[in-house]
C-alpha positions as CSV (number, residue, x, y, z in Angstrom):
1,X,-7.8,3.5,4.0
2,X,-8.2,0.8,1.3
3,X,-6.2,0.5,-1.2
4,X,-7.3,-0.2,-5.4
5,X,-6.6,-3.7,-6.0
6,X,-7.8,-3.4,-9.1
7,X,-5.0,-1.0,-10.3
8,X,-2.5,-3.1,-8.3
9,X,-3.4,-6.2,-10.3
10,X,-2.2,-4.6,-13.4
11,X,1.5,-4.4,-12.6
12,X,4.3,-1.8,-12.9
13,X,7.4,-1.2,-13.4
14,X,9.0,-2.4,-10.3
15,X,6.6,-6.0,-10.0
16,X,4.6,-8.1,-12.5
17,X,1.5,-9.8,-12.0
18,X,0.2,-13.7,-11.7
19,X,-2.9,-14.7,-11.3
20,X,-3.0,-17.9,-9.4
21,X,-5.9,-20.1,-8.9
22,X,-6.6,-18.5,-4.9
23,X,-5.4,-15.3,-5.6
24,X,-2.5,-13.5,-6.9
25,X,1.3,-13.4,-7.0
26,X,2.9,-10.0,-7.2
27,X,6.6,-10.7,-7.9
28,X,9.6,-8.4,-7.7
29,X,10.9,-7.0,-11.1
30,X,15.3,-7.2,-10.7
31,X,16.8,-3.8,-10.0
32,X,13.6,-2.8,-8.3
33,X,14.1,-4.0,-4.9
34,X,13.6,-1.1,-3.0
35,X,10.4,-0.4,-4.7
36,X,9.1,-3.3,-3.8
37,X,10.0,-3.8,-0.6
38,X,8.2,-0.5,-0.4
39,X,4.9,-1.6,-2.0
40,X,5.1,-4.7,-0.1
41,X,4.7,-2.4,3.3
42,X,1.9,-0.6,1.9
43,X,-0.4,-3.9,0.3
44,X,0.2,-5.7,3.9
45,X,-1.0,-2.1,5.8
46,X,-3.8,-1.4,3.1
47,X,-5.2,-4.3,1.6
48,X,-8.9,-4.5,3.0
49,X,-10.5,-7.9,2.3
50,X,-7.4,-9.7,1.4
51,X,-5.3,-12.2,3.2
52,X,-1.3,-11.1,2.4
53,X,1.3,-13.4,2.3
54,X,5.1,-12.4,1.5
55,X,7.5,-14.8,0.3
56,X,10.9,-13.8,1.2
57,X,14.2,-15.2,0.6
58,X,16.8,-16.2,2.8
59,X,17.8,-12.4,3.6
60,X,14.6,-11.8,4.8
61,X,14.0,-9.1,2.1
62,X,10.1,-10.0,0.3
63,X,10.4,-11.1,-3.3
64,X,7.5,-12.3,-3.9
65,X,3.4,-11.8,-2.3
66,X,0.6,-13.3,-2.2
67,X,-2.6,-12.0,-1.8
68,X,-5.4,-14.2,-1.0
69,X,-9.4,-12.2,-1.4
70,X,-10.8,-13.2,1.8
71,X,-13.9,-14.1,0.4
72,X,-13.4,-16.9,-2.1
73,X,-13.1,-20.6,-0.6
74,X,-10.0,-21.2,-1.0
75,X,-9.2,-24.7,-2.9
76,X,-6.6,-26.0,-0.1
77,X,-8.9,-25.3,2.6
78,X,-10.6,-28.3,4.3
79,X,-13.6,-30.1,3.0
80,X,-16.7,-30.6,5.5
């Protein structure tokens, strides 16, 4: 099952939305942790032709993810 990026890259309550130069940085909203801990479970199960990255703080708990479309090249990657 895929999942719409498209109406995941427009926020909601519980994260906001950055779009970064590889991809994009979904970031936990305060006092809407469980939420999205939540959606973080379902982008990393879901999320066809994307690479997904969590950024989690020290507790272990995601605050932050990164999703990467798998086919871009990527700006960091290595030059040949």
């Amino acid at each position: 099952m895929a999942m719409d990026i498209d109406a995941l890259l427009e926020g909601g309550p519980s994260y906001g939305v950055v779009d970064a130069k590889d991809g994009f940085l979904l970031y936990g909203r305060e006092g809407h942790e469980a939420e999205f801990r939540a959606l973080t479970a379902e982008v990393e199960a879901f999320a066809d032709g994307y690479e997904v990255i969590p950024l989690e703080t020290p507790d272990d708990s995601p605050d932050r993810l990164f999703l990467a479309p798998l086919t871009e090249e990527k700006s960091f990657a290595p030059r040949r």
